[in-house]
DRENDRENLO-877864 format. One record per residue (C-alpha): residue number from 1; y, x, z. Coordinates in nm, 2 decimals. Layout:
N
SITE|k|north|east|up
SITE|NUM|Y|X|Z
...
end
This chain:
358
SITE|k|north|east|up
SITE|1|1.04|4.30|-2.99
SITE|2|1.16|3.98|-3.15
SITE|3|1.54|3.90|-2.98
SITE|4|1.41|3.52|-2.84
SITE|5|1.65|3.20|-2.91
SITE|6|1.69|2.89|-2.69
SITE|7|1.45|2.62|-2.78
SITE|8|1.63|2.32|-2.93
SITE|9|1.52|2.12|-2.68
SITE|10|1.71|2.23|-2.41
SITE|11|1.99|2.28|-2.62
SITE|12|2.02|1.93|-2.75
SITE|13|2.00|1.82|-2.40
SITE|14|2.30|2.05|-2.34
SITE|15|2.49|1.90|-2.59
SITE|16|2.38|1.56|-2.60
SITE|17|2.73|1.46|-2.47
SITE|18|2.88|1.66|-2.75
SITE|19|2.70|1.44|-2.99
SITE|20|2.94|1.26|-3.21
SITE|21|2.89|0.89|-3.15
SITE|22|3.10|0.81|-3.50
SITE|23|3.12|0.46|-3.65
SITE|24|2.92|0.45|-3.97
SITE|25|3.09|0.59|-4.26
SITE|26|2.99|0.37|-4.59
SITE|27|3.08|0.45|-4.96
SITE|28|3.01|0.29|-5.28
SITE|29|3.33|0.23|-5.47
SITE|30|3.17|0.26|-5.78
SITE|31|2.91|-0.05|-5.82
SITE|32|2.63|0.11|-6.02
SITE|33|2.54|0.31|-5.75
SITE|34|2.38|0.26|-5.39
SITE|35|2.60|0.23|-5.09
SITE|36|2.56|0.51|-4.86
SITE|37|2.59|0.45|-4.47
SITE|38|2.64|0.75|-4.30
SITE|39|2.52|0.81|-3.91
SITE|40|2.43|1.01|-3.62
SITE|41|2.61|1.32|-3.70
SITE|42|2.52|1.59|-3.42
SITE|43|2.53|1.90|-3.36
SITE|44|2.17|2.05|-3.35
SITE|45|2.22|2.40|-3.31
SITE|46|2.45|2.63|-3.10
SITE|47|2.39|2.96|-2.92
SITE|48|2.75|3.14|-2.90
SITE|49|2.66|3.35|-3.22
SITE|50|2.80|3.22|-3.56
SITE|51|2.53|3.00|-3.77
SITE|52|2.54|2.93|-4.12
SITE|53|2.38|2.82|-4.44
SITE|54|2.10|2.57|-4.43
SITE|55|1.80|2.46|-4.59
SITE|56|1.55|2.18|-4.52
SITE|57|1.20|2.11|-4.66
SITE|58|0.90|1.91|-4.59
SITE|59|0.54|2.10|-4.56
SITE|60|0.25|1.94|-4.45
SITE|61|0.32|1.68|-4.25
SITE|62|0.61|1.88|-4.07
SITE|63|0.96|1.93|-4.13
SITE|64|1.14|2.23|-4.15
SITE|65|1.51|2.38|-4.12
SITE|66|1.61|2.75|-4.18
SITE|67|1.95|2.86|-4.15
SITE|68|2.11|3.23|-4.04
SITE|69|2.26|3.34|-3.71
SITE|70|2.45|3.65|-3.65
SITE|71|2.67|3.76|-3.32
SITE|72|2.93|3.93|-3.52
SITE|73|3.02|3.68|-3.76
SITE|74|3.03|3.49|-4.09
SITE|75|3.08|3.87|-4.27
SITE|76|2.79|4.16|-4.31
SITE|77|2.59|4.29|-3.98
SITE|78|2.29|4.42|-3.95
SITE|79|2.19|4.23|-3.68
SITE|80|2.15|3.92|-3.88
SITE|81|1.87|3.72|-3.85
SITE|82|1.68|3.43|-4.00
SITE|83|1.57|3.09|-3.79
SITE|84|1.32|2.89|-3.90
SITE|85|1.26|2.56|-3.72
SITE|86|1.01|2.29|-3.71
SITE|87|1.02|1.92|-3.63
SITE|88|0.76|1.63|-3.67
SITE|89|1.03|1.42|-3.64
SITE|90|1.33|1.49|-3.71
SITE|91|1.45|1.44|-3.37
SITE|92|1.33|1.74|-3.15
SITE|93|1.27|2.13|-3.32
SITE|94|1.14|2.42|-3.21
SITE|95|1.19|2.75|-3.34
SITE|96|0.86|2.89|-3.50
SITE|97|0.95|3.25|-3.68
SITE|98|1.26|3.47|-3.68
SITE|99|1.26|3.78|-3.92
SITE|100|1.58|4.01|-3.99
SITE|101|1.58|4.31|-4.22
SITE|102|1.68|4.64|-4.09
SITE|103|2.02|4.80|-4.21
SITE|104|2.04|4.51|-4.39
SITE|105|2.27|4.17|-4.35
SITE|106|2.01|3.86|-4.43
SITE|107|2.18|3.55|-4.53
SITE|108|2.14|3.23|-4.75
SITE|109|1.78|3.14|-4.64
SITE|110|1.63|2.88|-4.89
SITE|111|1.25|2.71|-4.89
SITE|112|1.01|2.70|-5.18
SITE|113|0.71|2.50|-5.16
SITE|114|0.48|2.71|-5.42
SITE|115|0.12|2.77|-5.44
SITE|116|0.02|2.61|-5.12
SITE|117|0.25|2.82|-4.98
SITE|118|0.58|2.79|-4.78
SITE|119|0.82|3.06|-4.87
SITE|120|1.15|3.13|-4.74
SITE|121|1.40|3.38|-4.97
SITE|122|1.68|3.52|-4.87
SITE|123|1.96|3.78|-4.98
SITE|124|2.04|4.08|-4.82
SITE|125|2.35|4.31|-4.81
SITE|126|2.29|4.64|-4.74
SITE|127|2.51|4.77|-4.43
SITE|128|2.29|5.12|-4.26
SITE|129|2.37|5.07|-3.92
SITE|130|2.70|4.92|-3.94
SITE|131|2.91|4.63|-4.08
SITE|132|2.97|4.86|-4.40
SITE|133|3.35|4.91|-4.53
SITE|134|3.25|4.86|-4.88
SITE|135|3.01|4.63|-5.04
SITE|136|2.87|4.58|-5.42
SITE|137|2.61|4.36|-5.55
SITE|138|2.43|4.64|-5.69
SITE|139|2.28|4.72|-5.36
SITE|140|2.17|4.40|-5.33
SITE|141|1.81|4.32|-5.25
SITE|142|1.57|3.95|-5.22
SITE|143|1.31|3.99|-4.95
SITE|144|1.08|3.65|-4.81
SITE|145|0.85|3.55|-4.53
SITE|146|0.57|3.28|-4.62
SITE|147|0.32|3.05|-4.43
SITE|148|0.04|2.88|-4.53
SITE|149|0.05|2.72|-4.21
SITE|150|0.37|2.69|-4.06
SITE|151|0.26|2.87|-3.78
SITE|152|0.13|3.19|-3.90
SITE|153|0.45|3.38|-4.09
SITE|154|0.40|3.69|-4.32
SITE|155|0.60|4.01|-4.23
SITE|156|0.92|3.99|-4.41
SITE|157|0.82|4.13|-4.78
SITE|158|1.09|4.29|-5.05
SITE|159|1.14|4.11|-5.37
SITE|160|1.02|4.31|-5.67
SITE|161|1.28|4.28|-5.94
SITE|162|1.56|4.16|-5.74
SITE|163|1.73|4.45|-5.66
SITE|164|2.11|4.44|-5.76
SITE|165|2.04|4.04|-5.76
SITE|166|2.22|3.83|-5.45
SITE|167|1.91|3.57|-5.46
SITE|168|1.99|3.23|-5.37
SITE|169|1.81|2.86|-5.44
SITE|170|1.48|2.83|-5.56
SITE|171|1.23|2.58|-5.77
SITE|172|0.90|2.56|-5.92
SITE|173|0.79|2.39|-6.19
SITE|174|0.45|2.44|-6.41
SITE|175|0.28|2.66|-6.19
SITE|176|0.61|2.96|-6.17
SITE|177|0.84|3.01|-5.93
SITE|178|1.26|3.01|-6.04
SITE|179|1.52|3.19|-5.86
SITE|180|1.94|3.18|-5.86
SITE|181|2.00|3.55|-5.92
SITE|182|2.39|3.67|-5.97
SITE|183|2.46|4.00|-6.07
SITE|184|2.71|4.24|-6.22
SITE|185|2.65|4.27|-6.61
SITE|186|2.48|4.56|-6.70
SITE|187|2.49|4.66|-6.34
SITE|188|2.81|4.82|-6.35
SITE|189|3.05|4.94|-6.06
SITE|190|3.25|4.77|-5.87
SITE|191|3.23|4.34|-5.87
SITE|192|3.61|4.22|-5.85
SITE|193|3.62|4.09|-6.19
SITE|194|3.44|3.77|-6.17
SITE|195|3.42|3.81|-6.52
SITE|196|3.16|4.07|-6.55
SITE|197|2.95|3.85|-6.28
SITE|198|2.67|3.64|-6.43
SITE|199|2.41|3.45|-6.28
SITE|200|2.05|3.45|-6.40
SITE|201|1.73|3.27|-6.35
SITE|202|1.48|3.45|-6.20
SITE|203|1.07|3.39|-6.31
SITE|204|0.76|3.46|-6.09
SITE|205|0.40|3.42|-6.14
SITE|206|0.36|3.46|-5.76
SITE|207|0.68|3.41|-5.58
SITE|208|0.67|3.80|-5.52
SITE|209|0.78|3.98|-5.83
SITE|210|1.04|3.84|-6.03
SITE|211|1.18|3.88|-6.41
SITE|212|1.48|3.77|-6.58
SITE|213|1.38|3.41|-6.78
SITE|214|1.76|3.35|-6.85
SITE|215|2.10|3.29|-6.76
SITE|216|2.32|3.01|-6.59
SITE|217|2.66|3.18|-6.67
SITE|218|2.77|3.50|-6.87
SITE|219|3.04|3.53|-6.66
SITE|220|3.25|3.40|-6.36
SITE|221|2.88|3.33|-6.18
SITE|222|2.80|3.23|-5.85
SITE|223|2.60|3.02|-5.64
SITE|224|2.37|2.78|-5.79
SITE|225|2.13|2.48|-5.71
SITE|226|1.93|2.35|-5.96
SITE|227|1.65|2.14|-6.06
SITE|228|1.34|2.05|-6.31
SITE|229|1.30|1.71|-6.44
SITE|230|0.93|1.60|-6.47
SITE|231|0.96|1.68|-6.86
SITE|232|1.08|2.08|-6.80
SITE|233|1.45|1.99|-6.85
SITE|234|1.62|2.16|-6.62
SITE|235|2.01|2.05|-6.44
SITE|236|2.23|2.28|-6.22
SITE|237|2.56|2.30|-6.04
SITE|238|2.73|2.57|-6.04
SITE|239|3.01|2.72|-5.80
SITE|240|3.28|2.93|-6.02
SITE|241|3.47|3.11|-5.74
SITE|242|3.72|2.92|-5.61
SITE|243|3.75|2.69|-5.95
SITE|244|3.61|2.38|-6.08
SITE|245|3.21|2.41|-6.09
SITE|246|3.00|2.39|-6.38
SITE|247|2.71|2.15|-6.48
SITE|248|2.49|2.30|-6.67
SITE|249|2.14|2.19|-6.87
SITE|250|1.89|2.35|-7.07
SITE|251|1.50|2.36|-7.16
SITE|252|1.22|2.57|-7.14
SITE|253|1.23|2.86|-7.27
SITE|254|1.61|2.80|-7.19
SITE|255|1.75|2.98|-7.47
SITE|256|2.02|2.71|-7.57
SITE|257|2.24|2.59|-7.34
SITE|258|2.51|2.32|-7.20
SITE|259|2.81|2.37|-7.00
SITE|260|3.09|2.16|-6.88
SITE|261|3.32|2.21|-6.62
SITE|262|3.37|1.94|-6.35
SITE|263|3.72|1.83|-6.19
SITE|264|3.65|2.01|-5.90
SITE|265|3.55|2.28|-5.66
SITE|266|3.21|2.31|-5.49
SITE|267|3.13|2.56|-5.26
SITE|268|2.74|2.60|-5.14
SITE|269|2.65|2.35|-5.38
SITE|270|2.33|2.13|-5.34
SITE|271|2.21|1.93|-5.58
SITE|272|1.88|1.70|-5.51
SITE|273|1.72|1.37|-5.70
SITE|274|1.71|1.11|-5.44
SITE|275|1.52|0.83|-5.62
SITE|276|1.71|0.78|-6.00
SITE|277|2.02|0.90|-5.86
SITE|278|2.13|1.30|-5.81
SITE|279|2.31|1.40|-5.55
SITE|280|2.57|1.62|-5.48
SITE|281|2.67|1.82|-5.16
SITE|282|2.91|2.11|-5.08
SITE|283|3.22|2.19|-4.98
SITE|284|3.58|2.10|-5.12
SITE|285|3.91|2.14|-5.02
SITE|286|4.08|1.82|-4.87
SITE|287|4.45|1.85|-4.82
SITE|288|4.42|2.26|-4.87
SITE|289|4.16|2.18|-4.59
SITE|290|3.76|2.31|-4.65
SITE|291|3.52|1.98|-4.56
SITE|292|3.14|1.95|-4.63
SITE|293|3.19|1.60|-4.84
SITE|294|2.86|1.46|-5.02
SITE|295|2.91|1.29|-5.42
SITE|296|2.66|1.08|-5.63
SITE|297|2.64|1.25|-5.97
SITE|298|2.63|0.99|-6.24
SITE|299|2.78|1.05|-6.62
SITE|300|2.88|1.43|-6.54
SITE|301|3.12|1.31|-6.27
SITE|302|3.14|1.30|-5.94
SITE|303|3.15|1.05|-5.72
SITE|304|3.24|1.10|-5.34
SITE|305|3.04|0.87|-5.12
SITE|306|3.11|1.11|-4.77
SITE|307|3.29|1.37|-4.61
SITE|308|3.15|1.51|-4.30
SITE|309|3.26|1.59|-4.02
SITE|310|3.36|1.98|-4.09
SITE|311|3.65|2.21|-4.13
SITE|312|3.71|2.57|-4.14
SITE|313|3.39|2.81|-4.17
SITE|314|3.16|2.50|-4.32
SITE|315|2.91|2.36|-4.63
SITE|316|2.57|2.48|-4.75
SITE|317|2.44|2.19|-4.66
SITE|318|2.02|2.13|-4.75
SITE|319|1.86|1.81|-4.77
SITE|320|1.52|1.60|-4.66
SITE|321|1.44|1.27|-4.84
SITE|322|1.28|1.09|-4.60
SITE|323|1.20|0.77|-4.78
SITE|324|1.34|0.57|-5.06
SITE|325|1.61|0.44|-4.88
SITE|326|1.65|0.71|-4.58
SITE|327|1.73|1.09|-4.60
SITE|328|1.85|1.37|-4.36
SITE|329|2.14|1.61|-4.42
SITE|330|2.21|1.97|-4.27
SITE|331|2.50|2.13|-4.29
SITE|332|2.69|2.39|-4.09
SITE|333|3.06|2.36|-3.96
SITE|334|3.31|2.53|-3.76
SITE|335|3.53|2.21|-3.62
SITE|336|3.44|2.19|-3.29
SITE|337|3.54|2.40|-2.97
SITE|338|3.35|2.55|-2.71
SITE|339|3.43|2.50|-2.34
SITE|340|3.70|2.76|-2.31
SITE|341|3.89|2.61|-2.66
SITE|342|3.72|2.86|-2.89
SITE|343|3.60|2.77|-3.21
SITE|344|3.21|2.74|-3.30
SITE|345|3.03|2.77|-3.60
SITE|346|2.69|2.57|-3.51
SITE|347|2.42|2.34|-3.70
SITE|348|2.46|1.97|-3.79
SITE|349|2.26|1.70|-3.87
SITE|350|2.36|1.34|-4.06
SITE|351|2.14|1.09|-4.14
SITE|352|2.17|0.90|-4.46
SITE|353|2.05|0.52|-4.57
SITE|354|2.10|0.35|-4.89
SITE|355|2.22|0.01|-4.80
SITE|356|2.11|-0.30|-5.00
SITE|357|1.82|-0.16|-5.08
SITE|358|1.53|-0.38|-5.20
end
């Protein structure tokens, strides 16, 4: 029997006068691209349990934001679990499916439209039946739950392929399904040496069975967002650690490959196309201080247009483009306190217009 989570409707009434009533924060210094105000920053989501690492997607008509909650923390538990919430707004959401993996830690939730179909992937550390003392990416397995409906969810369903892979962002492009994939090279023990870590892309026919079509990095690889443009090229950001990240661009059938480091850090990274311009979110450290901050990426640099309201535990933030001139960020975030001075680690949301817009 499912554990059952506060509707978000009484929750945002709980909190409305949490809500952080911030003047607008604008950005633009460099003139070739838009002006970003930046609004109604609340918090969405908080149950007492730590939650983390979002997504957002629209599917049919609806709108949609996963992210993970667990009561022991931001480390490995089995009693992990997956949200998945729907809105037809934006405004007001209501959880529709919740899924965990036993003996397993389920984190990293990301959407994939594909098929028809509305997938959700996630990674999973395997733990038995407690937070384990030792962990390796070789044990590492991709399951996902899917709806064709938004209402009606599959049983969770284990990854074929994946195993030894932490999965993380996904895309589609002419009619197969890509997947982030890191792993230690040639599978071998033990995964201290960020050297022997590489990151590969992950093919599927279905979104169920996965091969290897190529990798991001040979070594020092992590997390990765990515996208195809409309001609098969593809673009990705890359976290390396705690070092600069990595742009990186290729073509089908990616054999050849181009890398460049960037002057900075970027942990959770997303990337997105927002009308001609990409855009960049993830965190960075301000003043030795971790902050969600958002960048227009123009010329392989980056070009900070916000930081949100964040600090410690924060980042992964996931991203709904709303209309040409409007979007909606998630992110997740650790600043605030509950009502005995505790810290929280709870669900935002920001919204986003381009100003000067014709």
């Amino acid at each position: 029997m499912k554990k059952q989570i506060p509707s978000l409707i009484p929750l945002l009434a709980l909190f409305s006068g949490c809500l952080m009533n911030l003047p607008a924060l604008l950005a633009g210094e460099n003139s070739t691209l838009p002006e970003v105000e930046v609004t109604n920053v609340r918090r969405v989501f908080h149950n007492g349990e730590h939650n983390a690492f979002t997504d957002m997607i629209e599917f049919k008509g609806k709108y949609y934001l996963t992210f993970r909650t667990c009561p022991g923390g931001h480390m490995l538990f089995p009693s992990s679990r997956i949200l998945v919430m729907q809105s037809d707004d934006t405004k007001t959401w209501k959880q529709v499916e919740e899924f965990s993996v036993p003996k397993r830690d389920v984190r990293d939730p990301h959407f994939l439209i594909f098929k028809d179909k509305l997938f959700v992937y996630t990674g999973t550390w395997y733990c038995g039946d407690a937070p384990p003392k030792t962990r390796t990416l070789n044990q590492h397995l991709g399951y996902a739950v899917w709806t064709a409906d938004g209402t009606n969810w599959s049983k969770p369903i284990m990854l074929e392929g994946t195993y030894g892979h932490y999965i993380w962002r996904a895309a589609a492009y002419d009619g197969k399904a890509y997947l982030c994939g890191r792993r230690i090279k040639h599978f071998t023990e033990g995964d201290k040496d960020r050297e022997l870590i590489e990151t590969a892309i992950l093919e599927s026919d279905d979104g169920l069975v996965w091969k290897t079509a190529s990798l991001f990095n040979e070594k020092q690889g992590d997390e990765t967002a990515f996208l195809f443009e409309k001609n098969g090229d593809l673009l990705a950001i890359g976290r390396s650690g705690t070092k600069p990240a990595w742009v990186m661009r290729s073509r089908p059938p990616f054999e050849k490959w181009d890398r460049k480091q960037l002057d900075r850090y970027i942990g959770g990274p997303l990337l997105a196309k927002w009308g001609k311009h990409y855009l960049v979110g993830g965190r960075q450290l301000k003043n030795r201080k971790p902050v969600t901050s958002l960048y227009w990426f123009q010329n392989d640099q980056l070009h900070e247009f916000a930081s949100l309201p964040s600090g410690g535990d924060n980042s992964y933030p996931g991203i709904l483009i709303l209309e040409p001139d409007r979007a909606l960020i998630s992110y997740y975030s650790s600043h605030e306190k509950d009502e005995k001075g505790k810290p929280i680690t709870a669900i935002y949301l920001a919204d986003l217009k381009l100003k000067n817009q014709k």
